[in-house]
VEXDRENDO-839207 format. One record per atom (N, C-alpha, C): atom name; x, y, z. Coordinates in pm, 1 decimal. Each point is the difference from the previous one (the first is absolute). Layout:
# residues N
+------+----------+----------+----------+
| atom |       px |       py |       pz |
+------+----------+----------+----------+
|   CA |        X |        Y |        Z |
...
+------+----------+----------+----------+
//
This chain:
# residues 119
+------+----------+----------+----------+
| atom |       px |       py |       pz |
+------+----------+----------+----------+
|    N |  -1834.5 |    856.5 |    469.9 |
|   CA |     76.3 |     79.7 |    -94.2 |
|    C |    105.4 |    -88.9 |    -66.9 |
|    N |      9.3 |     21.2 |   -120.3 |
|   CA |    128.7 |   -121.5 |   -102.7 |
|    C |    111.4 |    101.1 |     35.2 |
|    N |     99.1 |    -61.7 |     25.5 |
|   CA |    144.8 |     61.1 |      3.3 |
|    C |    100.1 |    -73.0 |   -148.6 |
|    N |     21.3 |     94.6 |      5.9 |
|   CA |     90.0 |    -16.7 |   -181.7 |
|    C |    121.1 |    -64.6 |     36.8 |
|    N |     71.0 |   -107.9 |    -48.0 |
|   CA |    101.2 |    -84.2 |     33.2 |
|    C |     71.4 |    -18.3 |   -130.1 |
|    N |    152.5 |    -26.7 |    -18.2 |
|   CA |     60.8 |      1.5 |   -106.9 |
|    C |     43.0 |   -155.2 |     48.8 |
|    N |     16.2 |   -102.3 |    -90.6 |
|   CA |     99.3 |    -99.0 |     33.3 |
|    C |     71.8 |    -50.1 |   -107.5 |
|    N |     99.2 |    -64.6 |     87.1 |
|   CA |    130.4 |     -1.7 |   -122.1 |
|    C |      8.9 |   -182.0 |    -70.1 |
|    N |     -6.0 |      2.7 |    -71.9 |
|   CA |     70.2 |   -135.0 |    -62.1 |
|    C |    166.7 |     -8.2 |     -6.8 |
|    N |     72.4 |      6.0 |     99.8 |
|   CA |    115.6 |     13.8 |    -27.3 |
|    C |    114.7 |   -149.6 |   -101.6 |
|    N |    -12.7 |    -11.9 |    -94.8 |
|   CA |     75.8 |    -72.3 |    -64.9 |
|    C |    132.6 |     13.3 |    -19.7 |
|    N |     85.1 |   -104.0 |    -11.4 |
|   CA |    139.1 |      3.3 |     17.1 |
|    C |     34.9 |    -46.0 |   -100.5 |
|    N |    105.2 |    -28.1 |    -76.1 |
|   CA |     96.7 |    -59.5 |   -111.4 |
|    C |    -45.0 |   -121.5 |    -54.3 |
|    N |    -75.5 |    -88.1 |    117.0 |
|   CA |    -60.9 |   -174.2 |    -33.7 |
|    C |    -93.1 |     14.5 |     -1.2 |
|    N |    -91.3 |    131.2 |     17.2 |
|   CA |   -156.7 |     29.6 |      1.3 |
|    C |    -42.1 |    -80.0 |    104.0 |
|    N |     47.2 |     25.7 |    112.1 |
|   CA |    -59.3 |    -55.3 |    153.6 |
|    C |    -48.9 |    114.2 |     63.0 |
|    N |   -162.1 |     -8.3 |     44.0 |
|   CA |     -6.4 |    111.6 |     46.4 |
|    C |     45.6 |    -41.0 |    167.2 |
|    N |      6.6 |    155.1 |     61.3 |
|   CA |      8.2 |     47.8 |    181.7 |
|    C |   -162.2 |    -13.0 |     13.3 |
|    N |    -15.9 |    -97.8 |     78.6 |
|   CA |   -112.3 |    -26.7 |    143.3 |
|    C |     38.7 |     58.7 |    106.4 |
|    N |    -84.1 |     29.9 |     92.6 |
|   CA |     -8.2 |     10.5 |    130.8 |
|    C |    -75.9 |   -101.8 |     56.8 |
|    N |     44.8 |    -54.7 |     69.1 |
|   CA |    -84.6 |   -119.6 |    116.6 |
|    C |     -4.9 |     84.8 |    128.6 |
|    N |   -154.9 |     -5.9 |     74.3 |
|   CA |    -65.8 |     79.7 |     83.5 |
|    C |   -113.5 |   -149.2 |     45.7 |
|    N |     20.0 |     22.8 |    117.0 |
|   CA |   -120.2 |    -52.0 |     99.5 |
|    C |    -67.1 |    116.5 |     66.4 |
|    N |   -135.8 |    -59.4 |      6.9 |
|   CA |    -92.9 |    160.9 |     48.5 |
|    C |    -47.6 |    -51.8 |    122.6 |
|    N |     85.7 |    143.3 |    134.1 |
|   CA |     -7.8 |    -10.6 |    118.4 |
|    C |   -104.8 |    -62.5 |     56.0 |
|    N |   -126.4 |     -1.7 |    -64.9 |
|   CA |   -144.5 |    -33.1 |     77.1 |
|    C |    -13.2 |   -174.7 |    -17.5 |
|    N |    -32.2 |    -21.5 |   -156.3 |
|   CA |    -88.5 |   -100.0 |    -34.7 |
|    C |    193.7 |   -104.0 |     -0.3 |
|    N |     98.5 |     10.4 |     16.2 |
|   CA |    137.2 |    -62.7 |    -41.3 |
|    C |     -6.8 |    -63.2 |   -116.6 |
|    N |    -56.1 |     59.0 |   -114.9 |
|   CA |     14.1 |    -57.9 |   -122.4 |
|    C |     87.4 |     51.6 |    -84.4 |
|    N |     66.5 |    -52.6 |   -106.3 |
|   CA |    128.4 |     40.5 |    -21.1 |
|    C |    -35.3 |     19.3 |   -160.2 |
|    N |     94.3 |     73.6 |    -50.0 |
|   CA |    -64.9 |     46.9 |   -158.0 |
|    C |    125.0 |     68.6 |    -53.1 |
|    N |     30.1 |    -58.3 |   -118.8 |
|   CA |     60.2 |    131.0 |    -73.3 |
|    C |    -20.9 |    155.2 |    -91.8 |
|    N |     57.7 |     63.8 |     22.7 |
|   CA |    -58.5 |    149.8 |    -62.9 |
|    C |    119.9 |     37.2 |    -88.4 |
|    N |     -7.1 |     82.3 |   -115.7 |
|   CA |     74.9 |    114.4 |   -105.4 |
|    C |     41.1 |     99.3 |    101.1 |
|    N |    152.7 |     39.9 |      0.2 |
|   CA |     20.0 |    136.4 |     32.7 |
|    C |    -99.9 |    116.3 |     26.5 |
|    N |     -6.5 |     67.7 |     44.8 |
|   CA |    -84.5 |    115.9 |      9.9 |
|    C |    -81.2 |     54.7 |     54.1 |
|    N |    -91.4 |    102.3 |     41.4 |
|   CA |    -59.7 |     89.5 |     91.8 |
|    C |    -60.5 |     86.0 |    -55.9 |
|    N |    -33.8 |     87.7 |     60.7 |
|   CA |   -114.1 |    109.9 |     48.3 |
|    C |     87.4 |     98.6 |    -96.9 |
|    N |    -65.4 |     99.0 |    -88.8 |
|   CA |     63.5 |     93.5 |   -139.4 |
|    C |    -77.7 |    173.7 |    138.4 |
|    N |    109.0 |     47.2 |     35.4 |
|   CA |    -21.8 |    103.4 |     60.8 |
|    C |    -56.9 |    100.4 |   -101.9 |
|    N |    -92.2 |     98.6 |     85.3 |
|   CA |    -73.6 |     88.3 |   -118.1 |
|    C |     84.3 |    135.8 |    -63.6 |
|    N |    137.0 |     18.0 |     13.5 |
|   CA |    102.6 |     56.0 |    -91.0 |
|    C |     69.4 |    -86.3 |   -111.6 |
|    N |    -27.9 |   -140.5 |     26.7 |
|   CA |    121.3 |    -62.4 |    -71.0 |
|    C |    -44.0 |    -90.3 |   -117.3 |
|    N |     75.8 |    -13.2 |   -134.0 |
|   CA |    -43.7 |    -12.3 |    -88.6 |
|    C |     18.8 |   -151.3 |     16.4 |
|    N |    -57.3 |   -157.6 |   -109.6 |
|   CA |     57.4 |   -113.1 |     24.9 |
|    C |    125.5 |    -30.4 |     34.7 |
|    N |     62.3 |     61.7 |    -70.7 |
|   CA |    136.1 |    -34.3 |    -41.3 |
|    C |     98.0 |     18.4 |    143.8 |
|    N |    -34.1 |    135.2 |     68.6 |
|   CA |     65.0 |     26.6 |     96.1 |
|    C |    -50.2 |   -102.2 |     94.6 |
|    N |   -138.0 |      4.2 |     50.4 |
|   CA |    -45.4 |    -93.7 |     62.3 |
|    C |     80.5 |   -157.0 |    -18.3 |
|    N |     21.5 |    -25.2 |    -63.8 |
|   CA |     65.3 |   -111.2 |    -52.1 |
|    C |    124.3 |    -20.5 |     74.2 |
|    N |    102.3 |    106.5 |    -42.1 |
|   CA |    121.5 |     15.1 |     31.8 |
|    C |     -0.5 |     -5.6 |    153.6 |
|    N |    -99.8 |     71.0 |     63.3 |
|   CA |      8.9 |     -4.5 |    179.0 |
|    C |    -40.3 |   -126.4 |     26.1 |
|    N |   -106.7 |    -62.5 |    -27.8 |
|   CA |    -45.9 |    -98.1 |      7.1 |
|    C |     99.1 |   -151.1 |     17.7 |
|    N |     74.5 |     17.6 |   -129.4 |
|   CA |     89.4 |   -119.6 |    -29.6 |
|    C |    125.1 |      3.0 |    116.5 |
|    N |     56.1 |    146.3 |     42.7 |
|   CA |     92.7 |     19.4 |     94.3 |
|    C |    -50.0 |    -54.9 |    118.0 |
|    N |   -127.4 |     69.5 |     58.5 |
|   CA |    -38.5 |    -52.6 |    140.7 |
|    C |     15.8 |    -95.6 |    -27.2 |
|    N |    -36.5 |   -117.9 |    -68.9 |
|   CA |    -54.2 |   -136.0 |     28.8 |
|    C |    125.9 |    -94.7 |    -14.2 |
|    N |    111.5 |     73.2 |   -128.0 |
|   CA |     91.3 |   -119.0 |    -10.7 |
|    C |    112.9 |     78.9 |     44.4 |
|    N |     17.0 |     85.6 |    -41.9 |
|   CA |    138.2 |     97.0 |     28.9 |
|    C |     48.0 |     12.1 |   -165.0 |
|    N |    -78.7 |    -16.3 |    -79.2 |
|   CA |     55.3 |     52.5 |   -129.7 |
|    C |     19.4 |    169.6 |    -37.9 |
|    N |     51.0 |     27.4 |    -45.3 |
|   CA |     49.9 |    125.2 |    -38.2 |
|    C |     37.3 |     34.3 |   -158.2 |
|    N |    -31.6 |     85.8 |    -50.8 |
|   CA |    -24.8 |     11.4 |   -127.2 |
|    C |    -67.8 |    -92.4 |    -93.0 |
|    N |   -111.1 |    -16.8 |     52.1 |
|   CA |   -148.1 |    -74.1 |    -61.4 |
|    C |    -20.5 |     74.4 |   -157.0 |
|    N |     34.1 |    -98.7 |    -82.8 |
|   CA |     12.2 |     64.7 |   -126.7 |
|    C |   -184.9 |     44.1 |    -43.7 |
|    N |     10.3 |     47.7 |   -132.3 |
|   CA |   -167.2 |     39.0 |    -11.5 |
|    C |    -66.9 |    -92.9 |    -46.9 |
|    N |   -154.0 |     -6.9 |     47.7 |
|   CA |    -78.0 |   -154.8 |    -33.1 |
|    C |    -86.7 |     58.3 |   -114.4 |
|    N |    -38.6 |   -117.8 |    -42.6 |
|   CA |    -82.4 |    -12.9 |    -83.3 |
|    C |   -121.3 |    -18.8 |     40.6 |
|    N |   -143.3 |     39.3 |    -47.0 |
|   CA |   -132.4 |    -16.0 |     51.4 |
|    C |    -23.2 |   -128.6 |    -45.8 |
|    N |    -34.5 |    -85.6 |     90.4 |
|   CA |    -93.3 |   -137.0 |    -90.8 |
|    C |    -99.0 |    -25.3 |     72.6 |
|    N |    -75.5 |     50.5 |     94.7 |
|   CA |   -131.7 |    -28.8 |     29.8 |
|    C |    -24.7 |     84.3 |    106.2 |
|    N |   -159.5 |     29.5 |     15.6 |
|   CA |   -108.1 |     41.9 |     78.6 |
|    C |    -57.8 |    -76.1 |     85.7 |
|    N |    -28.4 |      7.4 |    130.8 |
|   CA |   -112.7 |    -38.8 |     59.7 |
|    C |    -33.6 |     28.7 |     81.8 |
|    N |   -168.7 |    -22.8 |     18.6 |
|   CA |    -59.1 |     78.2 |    164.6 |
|    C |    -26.7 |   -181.7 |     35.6 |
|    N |     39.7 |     29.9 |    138.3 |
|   CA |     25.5 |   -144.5 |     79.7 |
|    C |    -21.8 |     29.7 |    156.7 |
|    N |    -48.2 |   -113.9 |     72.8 |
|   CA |    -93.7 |     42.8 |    125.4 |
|    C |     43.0 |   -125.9 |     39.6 |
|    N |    113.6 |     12.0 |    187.0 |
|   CA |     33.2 |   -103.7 |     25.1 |
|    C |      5.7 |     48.1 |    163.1 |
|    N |     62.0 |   -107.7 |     81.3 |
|   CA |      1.4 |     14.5 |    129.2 |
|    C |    130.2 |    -31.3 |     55.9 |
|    N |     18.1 |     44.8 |     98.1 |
|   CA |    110.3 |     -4.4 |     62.5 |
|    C |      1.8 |     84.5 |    153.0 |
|    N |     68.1 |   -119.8 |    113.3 |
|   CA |     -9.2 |     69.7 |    112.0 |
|    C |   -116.7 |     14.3 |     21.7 |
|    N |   -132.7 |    -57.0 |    -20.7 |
|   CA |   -101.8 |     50.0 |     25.4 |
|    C |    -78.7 |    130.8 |    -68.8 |
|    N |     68.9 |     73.4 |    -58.2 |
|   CA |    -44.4 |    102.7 |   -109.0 |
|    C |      9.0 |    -64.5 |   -103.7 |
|    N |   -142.2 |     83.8 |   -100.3 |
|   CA |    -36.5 |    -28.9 |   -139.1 |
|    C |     45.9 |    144.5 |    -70.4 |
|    N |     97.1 |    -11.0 |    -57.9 |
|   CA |     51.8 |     94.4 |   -131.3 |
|    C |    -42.8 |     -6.7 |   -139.2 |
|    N |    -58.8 |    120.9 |    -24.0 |
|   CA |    -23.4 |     21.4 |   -135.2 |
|    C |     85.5 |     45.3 |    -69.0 |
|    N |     37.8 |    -24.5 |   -106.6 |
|   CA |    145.8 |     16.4 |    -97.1 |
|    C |    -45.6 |      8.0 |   -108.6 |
|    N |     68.0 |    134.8 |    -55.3 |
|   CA |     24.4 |     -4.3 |   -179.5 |
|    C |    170.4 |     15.2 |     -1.6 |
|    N |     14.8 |   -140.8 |    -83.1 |
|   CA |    129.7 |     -3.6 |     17.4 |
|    C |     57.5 |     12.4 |   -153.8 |
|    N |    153.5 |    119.0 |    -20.9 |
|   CA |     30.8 |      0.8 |   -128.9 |
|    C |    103.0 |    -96.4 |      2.4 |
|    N |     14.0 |    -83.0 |    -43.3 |
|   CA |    147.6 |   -131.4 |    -56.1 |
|    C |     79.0 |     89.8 |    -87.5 |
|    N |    131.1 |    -57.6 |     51.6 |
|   CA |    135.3 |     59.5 |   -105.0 |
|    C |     49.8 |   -103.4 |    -19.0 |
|    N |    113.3 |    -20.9 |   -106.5 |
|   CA |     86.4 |    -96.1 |    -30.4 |
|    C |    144.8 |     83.2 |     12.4 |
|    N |     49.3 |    -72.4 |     89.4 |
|   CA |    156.6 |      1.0 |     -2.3 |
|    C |    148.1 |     -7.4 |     -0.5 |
|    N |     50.0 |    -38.7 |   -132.6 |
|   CA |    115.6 |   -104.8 |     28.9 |
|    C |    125.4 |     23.2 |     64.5 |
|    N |     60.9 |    -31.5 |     73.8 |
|   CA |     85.4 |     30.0 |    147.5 |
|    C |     97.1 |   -106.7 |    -35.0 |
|    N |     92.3 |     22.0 |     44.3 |
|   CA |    131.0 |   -117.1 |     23.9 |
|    C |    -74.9 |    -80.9 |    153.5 |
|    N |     85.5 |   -102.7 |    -15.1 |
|   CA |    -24.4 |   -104.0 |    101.2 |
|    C |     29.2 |    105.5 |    127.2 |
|    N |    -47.5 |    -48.9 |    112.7 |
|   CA |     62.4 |     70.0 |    129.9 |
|    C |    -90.6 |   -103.9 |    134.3 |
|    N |     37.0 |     38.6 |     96.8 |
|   CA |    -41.9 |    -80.2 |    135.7 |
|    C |    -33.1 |    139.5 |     52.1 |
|    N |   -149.8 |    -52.8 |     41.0 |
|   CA |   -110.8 |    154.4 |     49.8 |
|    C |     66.7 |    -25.4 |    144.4 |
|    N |     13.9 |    175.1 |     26.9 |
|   CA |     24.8 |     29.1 |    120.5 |
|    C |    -56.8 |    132.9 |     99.2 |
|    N |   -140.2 |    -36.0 |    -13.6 |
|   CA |    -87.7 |     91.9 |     42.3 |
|    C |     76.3 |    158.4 |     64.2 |
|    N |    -17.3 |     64.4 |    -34.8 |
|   CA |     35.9 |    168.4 |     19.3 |
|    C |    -82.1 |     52.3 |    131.2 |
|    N |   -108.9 |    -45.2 |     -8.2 |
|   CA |    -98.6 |    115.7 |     66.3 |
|    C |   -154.4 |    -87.2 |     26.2 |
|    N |     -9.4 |   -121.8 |      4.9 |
|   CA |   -123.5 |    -37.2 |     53.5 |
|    C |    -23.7 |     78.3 |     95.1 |
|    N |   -147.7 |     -4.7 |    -13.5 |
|   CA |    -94.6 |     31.3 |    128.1 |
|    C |     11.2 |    -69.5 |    111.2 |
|    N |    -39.7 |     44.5 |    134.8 |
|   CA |     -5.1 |    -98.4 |    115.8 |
|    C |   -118.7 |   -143.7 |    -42.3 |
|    N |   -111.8 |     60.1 |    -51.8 |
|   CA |    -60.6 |   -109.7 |    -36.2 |
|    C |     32.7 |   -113.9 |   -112.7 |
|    N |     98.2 |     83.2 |   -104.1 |
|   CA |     57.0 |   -141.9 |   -119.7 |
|    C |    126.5 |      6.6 |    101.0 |
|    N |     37.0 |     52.9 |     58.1 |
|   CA |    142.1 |   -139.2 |     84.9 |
|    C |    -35.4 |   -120.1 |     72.2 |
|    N |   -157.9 |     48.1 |    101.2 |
|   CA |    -23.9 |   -153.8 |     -1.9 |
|    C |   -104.5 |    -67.9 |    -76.2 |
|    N |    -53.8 |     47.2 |   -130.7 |
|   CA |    -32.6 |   -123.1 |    -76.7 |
|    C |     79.3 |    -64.3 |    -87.2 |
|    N |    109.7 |     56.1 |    -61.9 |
|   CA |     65.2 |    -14.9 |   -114.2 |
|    C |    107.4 |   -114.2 |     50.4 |
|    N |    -45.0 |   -132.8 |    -68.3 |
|   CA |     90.3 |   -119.8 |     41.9 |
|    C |    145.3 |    -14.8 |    -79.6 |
|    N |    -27.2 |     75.3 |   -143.3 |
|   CA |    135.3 |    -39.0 |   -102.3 |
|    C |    -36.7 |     42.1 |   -134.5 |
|    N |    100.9 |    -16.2 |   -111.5 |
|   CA |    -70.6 |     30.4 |    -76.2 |
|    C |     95.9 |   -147.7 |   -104.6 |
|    N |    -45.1 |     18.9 |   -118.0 |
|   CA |     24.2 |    -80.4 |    -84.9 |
|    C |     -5.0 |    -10.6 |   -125.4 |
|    N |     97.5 |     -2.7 |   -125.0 |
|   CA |    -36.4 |     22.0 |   -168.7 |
|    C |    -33.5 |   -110.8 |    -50.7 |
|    N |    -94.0 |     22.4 |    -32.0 |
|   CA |    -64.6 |   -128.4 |    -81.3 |
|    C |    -23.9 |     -8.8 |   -134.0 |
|    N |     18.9 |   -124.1 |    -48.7 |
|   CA |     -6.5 |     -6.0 |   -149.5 |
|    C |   -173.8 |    -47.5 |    -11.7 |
|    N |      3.8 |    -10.3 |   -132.1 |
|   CA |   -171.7 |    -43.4 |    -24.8 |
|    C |    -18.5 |    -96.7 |     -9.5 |
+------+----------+----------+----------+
//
């Protein structure tokens, strides 16, 4: 079954985006990922977004994104293969230092750091 995923491009003032750096418990390979998660079946992108960006960094008032891309994408992790249709937002944010809100027991121990990067 594809589970619908929103993720964020969060851009800041210098257009650096927020990474997440994650090593995956099984295979210890390490990878970076976009903000974002699983779009619950009440909640529209946008909200999804807003919870999303809190759990992960501790942001709060996640302004509204912009759509810039689609995709269905099929990857692994932990030993599970996820099917994803994922909607992308764009969103420009003031600078800040992520301070996770609400990880899961499982992203507290994969989630190594995170980091804004320029291009």
């Amino acid at each position: 079954m594809t589970r619908l995923a929103v993720k964020l491009l969060l851009l800041d003032d210098d257009d650096r985006v927020l990474l997440i750096h994650a090593r995956d418990a099984k295979t210890h390979a390490e990878c970076w990922y976009a903000v974002g998660g699983g779009v619950d079946p009440d909640e529209t992108l946008q909200a999804a977004a807003a919870r999303e960006a809190y759990e992960e960094t501790g942001l709060r008032d996640l302004p509204p994104g912009m759509h810039v891309w689609t995709r269905d994408h099929t990857y692994e992790f932990n030993g599970r293969t996820m099917d994803v249709h994922e909607e992308w937002l764009l969103h420009r944010v003031s600078h800040f230092t992520p301070a996770p809100a609400q990880l899961s027991d499982y992203e507290t121990t994969t989630t190594l750091g995170f980091a804004w990067w320029t291009a």
